[in-house]
N, C-alpha and C positions, 0 to 999 in steps of 0.2 A: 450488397454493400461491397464495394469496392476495398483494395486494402488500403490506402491513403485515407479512406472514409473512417475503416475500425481500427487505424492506427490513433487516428483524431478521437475519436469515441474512444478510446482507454486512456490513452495520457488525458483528458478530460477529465475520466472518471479516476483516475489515480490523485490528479491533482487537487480534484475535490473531496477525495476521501481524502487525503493528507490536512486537509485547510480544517476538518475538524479536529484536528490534533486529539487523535485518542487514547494517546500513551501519555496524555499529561496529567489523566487522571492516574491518583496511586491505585486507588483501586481495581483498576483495570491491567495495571503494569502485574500487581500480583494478585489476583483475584480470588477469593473464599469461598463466592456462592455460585451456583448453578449458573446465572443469567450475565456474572462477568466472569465468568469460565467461558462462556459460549461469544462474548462478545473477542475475549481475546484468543479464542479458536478462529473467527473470523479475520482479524487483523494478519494474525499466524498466515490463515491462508489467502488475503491480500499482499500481505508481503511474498510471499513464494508465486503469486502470480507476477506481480511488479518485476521482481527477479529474473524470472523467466523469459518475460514480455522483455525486460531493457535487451538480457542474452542476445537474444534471438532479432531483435528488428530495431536497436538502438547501441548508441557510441556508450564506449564501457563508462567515460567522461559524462557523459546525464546520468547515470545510472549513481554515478559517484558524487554527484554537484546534491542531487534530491536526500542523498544518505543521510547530510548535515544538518537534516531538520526534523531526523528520528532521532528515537530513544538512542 
């Protein structure tokens, strides 16, 4: 896979994880049980990839424009 190929395949996959909006539920923003602990350990560590992915191979200005549609 080429890198223009897995640049495409992550903003993909970032944009479609975002389109489920998963911090719009509250119980996932502050979560009680085992199974939305775990979901927002997951988001946790999509966001700290997202972060790193914009750092590293995208303009600080995308990384800023996507912010306004989180929590």
């Amino acid at each position: 896979m080429s890198e223009p190929e897995l640049k495409e395949l992550v903003d993909s996959f970032l944009e479609e994880f975002w389109k489920l909006e998963p911090l719009e539920d509250a119980a996932i923003r502050d979560p009680p049980s085992k199974h939305q602990r775990k979901l927002r350990a997951l988001i946790d560590m999509v966001r700290a990839f997202e972060a790193k992915y914009y750092r590293n191979f995208k303009e600080p200005r995308d990384f800023l424009k996507n912010e306004g549609g989180k929590e």
